[in-house]
Backbone bond lengths (Angstrom), bond angles and torsions (degrees), N, CA, C in turn:
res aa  C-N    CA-C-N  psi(-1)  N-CA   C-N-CA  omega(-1)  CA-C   N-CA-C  phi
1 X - - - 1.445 - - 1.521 110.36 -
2 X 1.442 123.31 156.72 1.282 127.23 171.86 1.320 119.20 -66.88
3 X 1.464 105.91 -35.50 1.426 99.51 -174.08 1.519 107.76 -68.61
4 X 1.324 109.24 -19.48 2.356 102.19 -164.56 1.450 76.51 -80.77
5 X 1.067 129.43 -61.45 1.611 121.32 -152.95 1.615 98.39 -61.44
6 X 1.049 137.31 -25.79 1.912 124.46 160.47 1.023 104.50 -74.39
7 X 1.369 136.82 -32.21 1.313 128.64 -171.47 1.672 111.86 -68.98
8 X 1.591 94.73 -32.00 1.458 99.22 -164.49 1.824 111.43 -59.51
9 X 1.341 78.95 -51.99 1.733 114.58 177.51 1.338 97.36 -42.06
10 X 1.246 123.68 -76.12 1.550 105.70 -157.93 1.831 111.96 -96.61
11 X 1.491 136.89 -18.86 1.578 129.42 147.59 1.764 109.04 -77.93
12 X 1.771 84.41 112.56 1.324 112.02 147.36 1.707 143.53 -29.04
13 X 1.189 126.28 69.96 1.054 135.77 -173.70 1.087 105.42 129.84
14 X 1.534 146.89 -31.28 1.612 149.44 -110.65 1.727 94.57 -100.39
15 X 1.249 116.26 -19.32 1.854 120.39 179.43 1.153 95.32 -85.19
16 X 1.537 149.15 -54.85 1.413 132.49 148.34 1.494 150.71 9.15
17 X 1.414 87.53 -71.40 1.078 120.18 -161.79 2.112 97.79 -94.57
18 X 1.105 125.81 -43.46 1.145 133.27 177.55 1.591 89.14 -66.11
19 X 1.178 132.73 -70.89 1.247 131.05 -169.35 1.977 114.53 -43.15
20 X 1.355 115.20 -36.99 1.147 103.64 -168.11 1.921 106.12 -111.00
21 X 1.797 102.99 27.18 1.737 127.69 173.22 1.775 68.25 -98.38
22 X 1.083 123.10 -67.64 1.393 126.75 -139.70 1.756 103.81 -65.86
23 X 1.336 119.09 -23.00 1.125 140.17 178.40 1.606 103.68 -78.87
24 X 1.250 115.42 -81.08 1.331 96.80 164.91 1.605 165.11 -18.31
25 X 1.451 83.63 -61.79 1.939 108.43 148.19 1.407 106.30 -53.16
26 X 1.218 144.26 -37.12 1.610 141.17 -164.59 1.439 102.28 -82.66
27 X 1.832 112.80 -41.47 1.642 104.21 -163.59 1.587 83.81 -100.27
28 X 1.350 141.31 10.99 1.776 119.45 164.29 1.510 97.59 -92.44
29 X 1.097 103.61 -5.98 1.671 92.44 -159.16 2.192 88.82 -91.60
30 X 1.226 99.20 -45.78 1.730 79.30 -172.58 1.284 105.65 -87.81
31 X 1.399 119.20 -2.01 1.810 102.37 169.42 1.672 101.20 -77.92
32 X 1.198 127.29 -20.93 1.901 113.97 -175.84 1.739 78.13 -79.04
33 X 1.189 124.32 -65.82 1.807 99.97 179.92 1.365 147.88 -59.62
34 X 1.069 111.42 21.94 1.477 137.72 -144.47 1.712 95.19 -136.62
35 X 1.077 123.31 -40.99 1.583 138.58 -156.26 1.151 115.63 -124.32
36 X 1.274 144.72 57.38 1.435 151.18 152.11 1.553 113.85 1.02
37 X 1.133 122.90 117.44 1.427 107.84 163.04 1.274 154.00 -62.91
38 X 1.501 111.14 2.93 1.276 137.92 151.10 1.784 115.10 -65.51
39 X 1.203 113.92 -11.06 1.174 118.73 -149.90 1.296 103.05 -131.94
40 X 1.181 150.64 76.26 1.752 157.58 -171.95 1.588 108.77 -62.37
41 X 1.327 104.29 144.47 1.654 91.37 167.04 1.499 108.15 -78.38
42 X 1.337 95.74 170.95 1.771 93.75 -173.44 1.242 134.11 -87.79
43 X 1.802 99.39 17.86 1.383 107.89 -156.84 1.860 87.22 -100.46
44 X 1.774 107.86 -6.74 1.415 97.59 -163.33 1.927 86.11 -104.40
45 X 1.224 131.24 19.76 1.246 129.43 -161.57 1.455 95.06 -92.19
46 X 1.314 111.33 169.85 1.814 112.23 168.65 1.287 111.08 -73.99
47 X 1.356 134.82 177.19 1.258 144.62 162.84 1.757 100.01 47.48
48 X 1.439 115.88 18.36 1.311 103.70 166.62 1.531 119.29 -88.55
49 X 1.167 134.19 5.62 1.060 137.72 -116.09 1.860 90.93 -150.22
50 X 1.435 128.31 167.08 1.553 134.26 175.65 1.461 104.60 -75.68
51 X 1.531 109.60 90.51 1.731 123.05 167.91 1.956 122.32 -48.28
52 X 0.964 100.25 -2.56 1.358 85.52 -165.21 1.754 122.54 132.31
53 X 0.696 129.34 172.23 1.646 130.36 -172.18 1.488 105.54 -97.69
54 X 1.468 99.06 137.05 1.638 90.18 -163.95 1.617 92.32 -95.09
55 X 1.573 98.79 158.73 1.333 94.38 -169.14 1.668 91.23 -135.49
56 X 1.534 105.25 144.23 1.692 112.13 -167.81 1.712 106.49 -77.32
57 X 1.237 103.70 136.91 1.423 107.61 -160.89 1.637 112.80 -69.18
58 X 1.289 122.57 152.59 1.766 119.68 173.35 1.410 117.02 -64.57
59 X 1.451 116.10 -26.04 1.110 115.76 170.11 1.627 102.44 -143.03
60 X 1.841 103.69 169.94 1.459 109.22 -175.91 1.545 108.78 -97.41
61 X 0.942 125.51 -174.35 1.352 137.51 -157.81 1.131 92.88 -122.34
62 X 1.558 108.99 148.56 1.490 119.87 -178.93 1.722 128.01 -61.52
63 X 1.621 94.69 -18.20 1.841 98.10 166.12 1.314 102.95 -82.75
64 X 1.418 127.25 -43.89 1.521 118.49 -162.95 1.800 105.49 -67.72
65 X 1.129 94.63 -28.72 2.015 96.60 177.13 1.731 104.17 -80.01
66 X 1.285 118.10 1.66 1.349 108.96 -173.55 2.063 101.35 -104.39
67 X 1.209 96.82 -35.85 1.126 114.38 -178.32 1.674 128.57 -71.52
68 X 1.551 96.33 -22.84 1.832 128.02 -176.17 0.957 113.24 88.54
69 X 1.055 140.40 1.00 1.742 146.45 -175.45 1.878 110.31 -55.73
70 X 1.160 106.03 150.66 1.629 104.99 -165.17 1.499 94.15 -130.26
C-alpha cells in the first residue's frame, strides 16, 4: 500500500519492525501446520524440562568400571 511505504519512509524503525510482525505470522503459521495436534512439542512433554540436580552416584556402573572412570 502507499500509505505503509510513506509511513515507512518517514517513522523510524516502522520497516523493521513490520517486517519481523510479518516474520512472525509466517513461522506461527507453519509451526500450527507443521504440528498436528495429536502431537505436542516437546518442550510441553514431561521430563522435557530441568529434572532436578544431578547428584554423583554411590556407586559406578558396570560400563564406567569397565572403562576406568572414577
Amino acid at each position: 500500500m502507499v500509505v505503509d511505504k510513506v509511513l515507512n519512509t518517514i517513522v523510524p524503525g516502522r520497516a523493521q519492525r513490520e517486517q519481523k510482525k510479518a516474520d512472525e505470522r509466517k513461522l506461527d503459521l507453519e509451526l500450527n501446520e507443521t504440528f498436528p495436534t495429536s502431537d505436542p512439542l516437546a518442550s510441553t512433554q514431561p521430563g522435557a524440562g530441568v529434572t532436578g540436580a544431578e547428584v554423583k552416584p554411590s556407586q559406578l556402573s558396570p560400563s564406567q568400571i569397565a572403562s576406568g572412570r572414577k
